[in-house]
N, C-alpha and C positions, 0 to 999 in steps of 0.2 A: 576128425578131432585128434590131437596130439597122444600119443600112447602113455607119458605122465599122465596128462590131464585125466583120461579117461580112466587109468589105475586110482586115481585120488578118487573119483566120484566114486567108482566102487565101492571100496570103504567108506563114502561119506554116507551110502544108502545103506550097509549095511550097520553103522553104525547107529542111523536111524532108521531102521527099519522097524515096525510094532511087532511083527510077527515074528522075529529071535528073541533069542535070550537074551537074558541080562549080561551073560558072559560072550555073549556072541557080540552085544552093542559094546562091551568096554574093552574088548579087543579090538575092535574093528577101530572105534575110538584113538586107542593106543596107536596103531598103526596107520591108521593117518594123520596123526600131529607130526610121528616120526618120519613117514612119507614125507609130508610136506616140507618139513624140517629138512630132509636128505637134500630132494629136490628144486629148494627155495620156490615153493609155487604155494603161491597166495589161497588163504585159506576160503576169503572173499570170495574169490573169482569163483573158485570149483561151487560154493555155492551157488553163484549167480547161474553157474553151466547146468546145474542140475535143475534148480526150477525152467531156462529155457526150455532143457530137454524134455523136462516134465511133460508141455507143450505138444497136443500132436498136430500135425501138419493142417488138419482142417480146420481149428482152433485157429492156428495163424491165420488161414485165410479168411475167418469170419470176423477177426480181429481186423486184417485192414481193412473190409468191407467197410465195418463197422464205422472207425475212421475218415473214408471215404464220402459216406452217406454225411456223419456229422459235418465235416467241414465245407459241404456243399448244399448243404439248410441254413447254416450260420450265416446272417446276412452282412454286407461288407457293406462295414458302417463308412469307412470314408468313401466310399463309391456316391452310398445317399447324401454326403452332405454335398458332396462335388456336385451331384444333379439337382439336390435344392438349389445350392448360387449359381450353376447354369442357368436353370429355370426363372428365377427371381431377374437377373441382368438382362432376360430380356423384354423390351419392351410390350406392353400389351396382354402382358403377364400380371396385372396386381400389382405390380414393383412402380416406383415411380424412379423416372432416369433419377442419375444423379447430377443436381443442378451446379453448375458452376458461379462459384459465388461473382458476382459482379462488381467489376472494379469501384472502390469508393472514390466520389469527385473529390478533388482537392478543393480545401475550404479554401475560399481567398482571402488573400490577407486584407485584414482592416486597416480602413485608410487611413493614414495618421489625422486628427482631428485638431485642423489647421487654426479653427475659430480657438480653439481652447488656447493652441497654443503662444496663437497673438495675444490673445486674452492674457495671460498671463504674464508675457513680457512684457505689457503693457503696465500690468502692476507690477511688477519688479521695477520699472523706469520711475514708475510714481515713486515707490516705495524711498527708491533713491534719492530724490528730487526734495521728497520729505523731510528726509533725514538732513542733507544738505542747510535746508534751511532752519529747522533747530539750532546746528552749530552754531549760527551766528549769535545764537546768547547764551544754548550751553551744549560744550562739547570734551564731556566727561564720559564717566561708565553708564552703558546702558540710558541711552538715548529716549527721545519720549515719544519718540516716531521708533519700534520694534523693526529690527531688522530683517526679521523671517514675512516671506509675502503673505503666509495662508493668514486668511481672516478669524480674527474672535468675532463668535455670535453673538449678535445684538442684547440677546437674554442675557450674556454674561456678562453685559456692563448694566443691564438694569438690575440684576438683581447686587452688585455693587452700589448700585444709586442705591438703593431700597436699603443695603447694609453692609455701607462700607469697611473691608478688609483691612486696609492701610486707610492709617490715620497722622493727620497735621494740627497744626492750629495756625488761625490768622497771623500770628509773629512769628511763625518759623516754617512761611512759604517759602520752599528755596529758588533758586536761580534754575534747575531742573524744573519744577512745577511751572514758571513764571514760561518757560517754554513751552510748555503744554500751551498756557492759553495765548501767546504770541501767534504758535502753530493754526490754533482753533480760529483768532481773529483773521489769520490771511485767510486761511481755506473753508471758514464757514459764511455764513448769511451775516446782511448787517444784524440784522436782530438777535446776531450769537445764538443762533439754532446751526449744529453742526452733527456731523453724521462718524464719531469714532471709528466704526467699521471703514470706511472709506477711507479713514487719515491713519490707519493701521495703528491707533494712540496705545498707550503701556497701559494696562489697565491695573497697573498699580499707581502711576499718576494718577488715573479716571478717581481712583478709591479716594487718592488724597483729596482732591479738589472737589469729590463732591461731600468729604466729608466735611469742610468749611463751608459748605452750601455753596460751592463756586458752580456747583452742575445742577439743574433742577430737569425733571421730567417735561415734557410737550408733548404728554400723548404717548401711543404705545410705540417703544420701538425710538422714538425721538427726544432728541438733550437739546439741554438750552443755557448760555452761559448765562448765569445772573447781572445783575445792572453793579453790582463793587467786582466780578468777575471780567467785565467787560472795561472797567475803569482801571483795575490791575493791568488787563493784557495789554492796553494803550499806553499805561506807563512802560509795561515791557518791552514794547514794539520802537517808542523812543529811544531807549536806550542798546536797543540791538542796530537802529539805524548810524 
């Protein structure tokens, strides 16, 4: 040990020492703040040297015993968790492997649905075909053959039968309506039973005509042109030819 150091502890014991006096600890005191002060040597330190010292040699060695012992009881925890997932990964072990998920089949693509879609251009041709021949007695706005293909439900021209929406009177059937039953007369039965849904008809026409009684019910689902209905669309049919 360095011969400052060890003159500092000196005085740092007797400084504290129980067994002097009062004037013996406030000299001692004195002379080591001044010591340290002369020598810049930390007043920390010489503490810390003194309690080492304190220390006798057998003490140290029971101290790393000590040490020793504990840190080879202490169990090593990441060692055990390493031997649980060793243990667990192997087969046979409790553990089930781990399964590889299995490829998903590709859906096949649905086939396009050929019938529908004859089906359909089939009535778009009608629908045309329809139209076409209204023109020849009226070819204004809004035609009495609808341009769109999707069909109105049957319900929705009966319950127009049942209470009609749009409304006429016998003198002021127009040249629009007089197409409706021109329409009706080619493409229905002779007995003027005809199928709206099929003739894709305005069912604001349907309302007019059957508010003058030109449509009457046949049943559920089925119209019927009346007998001055049938006698209108013959006069109409003359006049478009």
């Amino acid at each position: 040990m360095h011969t400052v150091t060890k003159r500092a502890i000196a005085f740092f014991r007797t400084a504290n020492n129980a067994a002097a006096s009062d004037a013996e600890r406030t000299a001692a005191s004195a002379k080591l703040a001044e010591y340290c002060a002369k020598h810049n040597v930390d007043l920390a330190a010489i503490v810390a040297a003194v309690e080492a010292d304190s220390v006798t040699p057998m003490q140290r060695v029971r101290d790393a015993m000590q040490r020793t012992q504990q840190a080879a009881s202490k169990p090593d925890i990441d060692a055990t968790k390493r031997a649980h997932a060793d243990t667990a990964s192997k087969p046979g072990n409790g553990a089930k492997p781990e399964r590889k998920a299995a490829p998903k089949p590709e859906k096949p693509a649905k086939p396009a649905d050929e019938s529908k879609a004859a089906a359909y251009a089939e009535r778009v041709e009608l629908v045309g075909k329809l139209r076409d021949l209204v023109t020849g007695l009226y070819n204004g706005p809004s035609l009495a053959v609808r341009s769109n293909p999707k069909r109105i439900a049957a319900a929705v021209y009966a319950s127009l039968l049942a209470a009609p929406k749009h409304r006429t009177t016998l003198d002021r059937i127009s040249v629009r309506d007089e197409s409706a039953l021109f329409l009706i007369l080619k493409h229905g039965e002779r007995n003027g039973s005809f199928d709206p849904v099929h003739l894709n008809l305005d069912s604001g026409i349907f309302s007019r005509l059957a508010s003058v009684g030109f449509i009457i019910g046949d049943g559920p689902g089925a119209f019927l042109l009346s007998a001055d209905a049938l006698k209108h669309a013959r006069s109409a049919a003359k006049r478009a030819a």
